[in-house]
Structures are given as C-alpha cells and as structure tokens.
C-alpha positions, -999 to +999 in steps of 0.1 A: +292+288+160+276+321+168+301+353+167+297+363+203+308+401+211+317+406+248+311+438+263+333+461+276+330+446+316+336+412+302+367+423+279+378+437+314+378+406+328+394+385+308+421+407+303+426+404+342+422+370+341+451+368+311+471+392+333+468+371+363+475+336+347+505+353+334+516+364+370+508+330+381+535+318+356+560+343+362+560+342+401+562+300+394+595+307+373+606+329+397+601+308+424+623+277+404+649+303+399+656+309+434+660+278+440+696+277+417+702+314+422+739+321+429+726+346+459+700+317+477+721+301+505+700+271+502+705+267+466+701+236+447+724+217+428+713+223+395+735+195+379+724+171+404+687+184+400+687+188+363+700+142+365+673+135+386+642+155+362+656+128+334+653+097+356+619+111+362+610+116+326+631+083+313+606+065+343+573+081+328+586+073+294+588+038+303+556+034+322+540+048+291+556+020+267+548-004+288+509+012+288+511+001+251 
C-alpha cells in the first residue's frame, strides 16, 4: 500500500470530521442520560429499563443460536 501524505486542507478535514463524530457520540450519551437524570420529570426507570435491555439481548442471543 502506497504511503499517502494528506495535505494540510485534507488533515483539516478529517480532524473535523473526528471532532464531529465525537460530538455525535457525546450529544447521543447525553441524550440517554437525560432520560434517568434525577432533575428530568419524565425520567425513566432505570431498573425497569436496564431488565428490559437484557430480555432484548437474551432474545438476540437466542435468535442467533438458533441461526446455527
């Protein structure tokens, strides 16, 4: 594979595109934050939440097996 040097626009650009992506991830976290956060009068039940994510991922799980 050829070492390819990017110019200084280019370096620019990804370096905004990193930054974004990494807003994009932070803003997502947030977001999934609120939704427990003590102060959120809509909050969720995070122990009622947190049951449901593993019935999800004990259902994929199984799906998958039976993929086999």
């Amino acid at each position: 594979m050829a070492n390819l040097e990017l110019n200084e626009e280019d370096q620019l650009n990804q370096q905004k595109a990193s930054l974004l992506d990494d807003l994009v991830a932070v803003s997502t976290v947030l977001e999934e934050t609120w939704g427990y956060h003590p102060d959120n009068p809509n909050k969720k039940n995070v122990i009622k939440a947190y049951n449901q994510l593993l019935k999800i991922k004990e259902d994929i799980e199984r799906e998958l097996e039976e993929l086999k």
